[in-house]
C-alpha positions in Angstrom: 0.0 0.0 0.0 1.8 3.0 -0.9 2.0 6.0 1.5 2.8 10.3 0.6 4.9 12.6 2.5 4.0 16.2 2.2 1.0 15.5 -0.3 4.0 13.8 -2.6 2.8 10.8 -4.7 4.5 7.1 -3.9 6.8 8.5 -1.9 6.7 5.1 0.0 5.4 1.5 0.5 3.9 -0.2 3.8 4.1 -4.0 3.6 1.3 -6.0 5.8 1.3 -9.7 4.6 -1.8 -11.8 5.6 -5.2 -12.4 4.5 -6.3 -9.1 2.9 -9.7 -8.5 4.0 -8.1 -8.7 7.6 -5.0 -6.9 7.2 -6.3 -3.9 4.9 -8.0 -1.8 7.5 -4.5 -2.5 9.6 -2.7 -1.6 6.7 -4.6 2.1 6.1 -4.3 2.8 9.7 -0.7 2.7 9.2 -0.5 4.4 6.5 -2.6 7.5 8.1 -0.5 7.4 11.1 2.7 7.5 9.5 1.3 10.4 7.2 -0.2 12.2 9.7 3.4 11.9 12.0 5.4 13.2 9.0 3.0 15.8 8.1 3.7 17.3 11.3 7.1 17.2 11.7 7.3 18.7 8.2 5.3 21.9 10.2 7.1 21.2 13.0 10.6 21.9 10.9 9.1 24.6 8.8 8.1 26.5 12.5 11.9 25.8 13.9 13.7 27.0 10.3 11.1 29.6 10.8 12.0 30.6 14.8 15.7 30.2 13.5 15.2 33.0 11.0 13.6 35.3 13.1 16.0 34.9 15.7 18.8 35.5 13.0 16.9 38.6 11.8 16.5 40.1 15.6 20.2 39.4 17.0 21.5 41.2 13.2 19.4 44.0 13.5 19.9 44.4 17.6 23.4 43.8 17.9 25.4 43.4 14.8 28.3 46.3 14.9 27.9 47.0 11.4 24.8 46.2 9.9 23.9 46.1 6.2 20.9 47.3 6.0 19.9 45.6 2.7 21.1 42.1 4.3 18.3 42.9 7.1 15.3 43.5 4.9 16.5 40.6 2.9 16.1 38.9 5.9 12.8 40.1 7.2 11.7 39.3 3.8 12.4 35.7 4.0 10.2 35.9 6.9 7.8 37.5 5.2 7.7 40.1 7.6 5.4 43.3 6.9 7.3 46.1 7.3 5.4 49.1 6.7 3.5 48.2 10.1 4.4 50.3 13.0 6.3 48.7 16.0 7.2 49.8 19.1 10.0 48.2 21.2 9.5 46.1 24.6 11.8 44.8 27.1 10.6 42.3 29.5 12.9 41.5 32.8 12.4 39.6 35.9 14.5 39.9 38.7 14.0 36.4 39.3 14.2 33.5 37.5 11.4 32.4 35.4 10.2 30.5 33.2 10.6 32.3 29.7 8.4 29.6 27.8 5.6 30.8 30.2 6.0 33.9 29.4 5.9 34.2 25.9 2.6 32.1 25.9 1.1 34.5 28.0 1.7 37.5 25.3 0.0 35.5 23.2 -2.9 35.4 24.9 -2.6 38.9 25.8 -5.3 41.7 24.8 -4.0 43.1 21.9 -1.7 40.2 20.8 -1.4 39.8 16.8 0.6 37.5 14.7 2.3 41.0 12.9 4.5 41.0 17.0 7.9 39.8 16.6 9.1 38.5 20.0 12.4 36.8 20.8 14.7 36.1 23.7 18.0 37.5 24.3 20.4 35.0 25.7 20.2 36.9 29.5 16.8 35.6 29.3 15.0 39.3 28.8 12.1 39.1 26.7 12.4 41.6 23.6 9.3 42.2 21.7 8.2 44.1 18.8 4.5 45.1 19.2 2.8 45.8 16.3 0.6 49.2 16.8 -2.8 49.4 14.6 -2.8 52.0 11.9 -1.2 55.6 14.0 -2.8 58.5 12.1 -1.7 61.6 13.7 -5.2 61.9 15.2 -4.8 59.3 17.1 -0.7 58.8 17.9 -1.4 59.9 21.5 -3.4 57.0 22.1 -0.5 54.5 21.8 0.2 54.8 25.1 -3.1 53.1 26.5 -3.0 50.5 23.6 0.4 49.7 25.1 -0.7 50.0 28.9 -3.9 47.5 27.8 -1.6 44.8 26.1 0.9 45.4 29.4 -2.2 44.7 32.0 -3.2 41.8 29.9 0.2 40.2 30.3 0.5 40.7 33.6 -2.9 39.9 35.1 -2.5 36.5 32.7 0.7 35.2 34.6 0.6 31.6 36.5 -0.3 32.6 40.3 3.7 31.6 40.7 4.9 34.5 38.7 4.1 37.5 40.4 3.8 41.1 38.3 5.8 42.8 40.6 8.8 40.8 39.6 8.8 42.1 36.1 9.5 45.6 35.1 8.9 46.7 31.4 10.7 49.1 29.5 9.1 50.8 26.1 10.9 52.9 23.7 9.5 54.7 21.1 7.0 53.8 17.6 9.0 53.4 14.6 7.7 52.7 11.1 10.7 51.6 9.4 13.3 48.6 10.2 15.9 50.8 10.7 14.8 52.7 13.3 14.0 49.1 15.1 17.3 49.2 16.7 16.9 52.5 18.2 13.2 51.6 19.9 15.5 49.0 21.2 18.4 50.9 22.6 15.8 53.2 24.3 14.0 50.8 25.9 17.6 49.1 27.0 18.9 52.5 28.1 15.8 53.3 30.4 16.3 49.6 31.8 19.6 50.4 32.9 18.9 54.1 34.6 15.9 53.4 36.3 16.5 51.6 39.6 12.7 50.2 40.3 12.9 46.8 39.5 9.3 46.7 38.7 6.6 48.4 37.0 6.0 49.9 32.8 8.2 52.7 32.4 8.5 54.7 28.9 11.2 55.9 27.6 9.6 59.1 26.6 8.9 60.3 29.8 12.8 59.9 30.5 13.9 62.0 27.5 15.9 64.8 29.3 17.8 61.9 31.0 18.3 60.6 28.2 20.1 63.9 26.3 21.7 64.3 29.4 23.5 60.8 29.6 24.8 61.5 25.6 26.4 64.9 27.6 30.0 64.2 29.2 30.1 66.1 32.6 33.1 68.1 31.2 30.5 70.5 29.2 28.8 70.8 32.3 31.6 71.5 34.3 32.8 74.0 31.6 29.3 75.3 32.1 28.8 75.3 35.9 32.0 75.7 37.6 31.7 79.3 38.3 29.1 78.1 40.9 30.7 75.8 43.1 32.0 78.8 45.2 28.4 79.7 45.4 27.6 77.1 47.9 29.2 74.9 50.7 28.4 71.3 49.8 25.8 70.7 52.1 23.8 73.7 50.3 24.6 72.0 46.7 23.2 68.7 48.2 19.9 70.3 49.5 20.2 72.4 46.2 20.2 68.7 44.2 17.8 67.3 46.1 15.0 70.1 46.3 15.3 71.0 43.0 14.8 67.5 41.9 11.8 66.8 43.7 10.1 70.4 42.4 10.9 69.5 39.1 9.1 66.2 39.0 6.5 68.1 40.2 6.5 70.8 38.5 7.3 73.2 40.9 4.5 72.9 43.0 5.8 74.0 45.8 2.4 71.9 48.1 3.3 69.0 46.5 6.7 69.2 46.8 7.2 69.8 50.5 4.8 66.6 50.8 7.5 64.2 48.8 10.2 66.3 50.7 8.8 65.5 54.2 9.2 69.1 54.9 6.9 72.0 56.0 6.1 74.1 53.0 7.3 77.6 54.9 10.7 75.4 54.9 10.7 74.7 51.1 9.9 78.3 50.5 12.5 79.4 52.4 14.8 76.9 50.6 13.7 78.4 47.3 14.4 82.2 48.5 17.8 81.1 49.5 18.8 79.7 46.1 17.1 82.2 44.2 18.7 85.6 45.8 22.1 83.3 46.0 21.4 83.2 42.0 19.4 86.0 41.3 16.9 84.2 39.6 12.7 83.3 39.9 12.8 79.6 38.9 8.7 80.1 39.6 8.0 82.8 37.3 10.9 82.2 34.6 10.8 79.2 32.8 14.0 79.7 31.4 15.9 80.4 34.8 13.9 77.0 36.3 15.7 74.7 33.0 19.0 76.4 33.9 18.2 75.9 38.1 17.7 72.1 36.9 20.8 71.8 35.0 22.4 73.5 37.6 21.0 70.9 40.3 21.8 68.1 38.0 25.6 69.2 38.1 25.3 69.5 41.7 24.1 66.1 41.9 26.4 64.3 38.9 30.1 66.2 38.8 
């Protein structure tokens, strides 16, 4: 009784001797069992060949020094990857050890999940994913952020009861429509991972920017800049300089607000803020250029 591989004609013979009106409905059995085995490892390989391509395609464009460019949408292409969707880049880490096969079934049954997501993991078992963003019009490009926070809360309320969310923090970087901005989603996401100390929560690289431009600054230009002023103050006044001018700043110079995070009484912040600005001669309150020079100023205090 012949047998087909892959919907290939006679590509082999099963042999069953006996009577054959006993041994034929043995004999088809077989045959559909052995076809039905080597149809699926033939899916089975073409999924592994498949995996092995994509993970060739994400460790070229991510890491290799210098990248060709053609090379990588050759690649994508033999994945048949569609590349005019828009992808944002995600970096999944645990502080503990995990189980990464868990994981990446749970994005897929995430809210938002789609088969146009590239996900991966990088040999330091981090997760790296590509999510796929529906059509951005500029309408509707501030909205990514609660697509994202959706598909984030999906993922984590779906974990095992043995992986808790507040093991994993998640870093975003920013939407890019082309492949050859991928890499620098990526390095955002990465750089954000590596600044921010909590080890848990969703953290966006876009709310980190001005760390960001300040990290690509060496703190020779703002020594060159800021020098002048360390004569200004003792060091204990540039470390309450550092450290109020911080807090204001992330709240934007509320002063309520700030003497809450500060644990101080707010006739003790104000007083803080007189002191710096007749030391200056400057109204971080009313001038919004003085208060980006008083936080560069701070930052120096805090960095140099």
């Amino acid at each position: 009784m012949p047998w087909h591989y892959h919907r290939r004609a006679g590509t082999g013979v099963i042999c069953v001797t006996g009577v054959p009106d006993y041994v034929a409905p043995f004999a088809t059995f077989v045959k559909n069992s052995i076809e039905t085995m080597l149809e699926y490892e033939l899916q089975m390989e073409g999924k592994r060949k498949k995996r092995n391509r994509l993970e060739q395609f994400m460790y070229y464009l991510l890491f290799e020094e210098n990248i060709d460019m053609s090379l990588a949408h050759s690649l994508a292409d033999q994945m048949e990857l569609n590349k005019t969707v828009p992808r944002v880049a995600i970096i999944i880490k645990c502080q503990k050890k995990y189980d990464s096969r868990v994981v990446m079934k749970t994005l897929l049954t995430s809210e938002h999940n789609s088969y146009l997501d590239i996900t991966t993991l990088t040999r330091n078992d981090n997760v790296v994913l590509f999510k796929a963003m529906p059509d951005m019009k500029t309408e509707n490009l501030v909205e990514y952020r609660e697509y994202i926070m959706e598909f984030i809360e999906s993922f984590l309320d779906n974990l095992p009861t043995n992986e808790c969310r507040q093991d994993f923090a998640i870093y975003v970087g920013t939407i890019q429509t082309a492949i050859e901005h991928y890499r620098a989603s990526y390095n955002q996401a990465q750089e954000i991972s590596i600044h921010i100390k909590n080890p848990s929560g969703v953290h966006f690289f876009n709310d980190h920017i001005l760390d960001y431009f300040r990290s690509l600054v060496n703190m020779n230009v703002y020594d060159d800049i800021f020098n002048i002023y360390n004569d200004m103050f003792s060091e204990d006044d540039k470390d309450m300089v550092a450290e109020t001018v911080e807090v204001l700043s992330r709240n934007n110079y509320n002063v309520v607000s700030s003497a809450k995070d500060l644990f101080i009484h707010r006739n003790t912040l104000v007083f803080r803020l007189n002191k710096i600005k007749n030391t200056l001669n400057i109204d971080p309150i009313a001038n919004a250029s003085e208060r980006e020079f008083l936080n560069e100023l701070s930052y120096y205090f805090r960095h140099k």
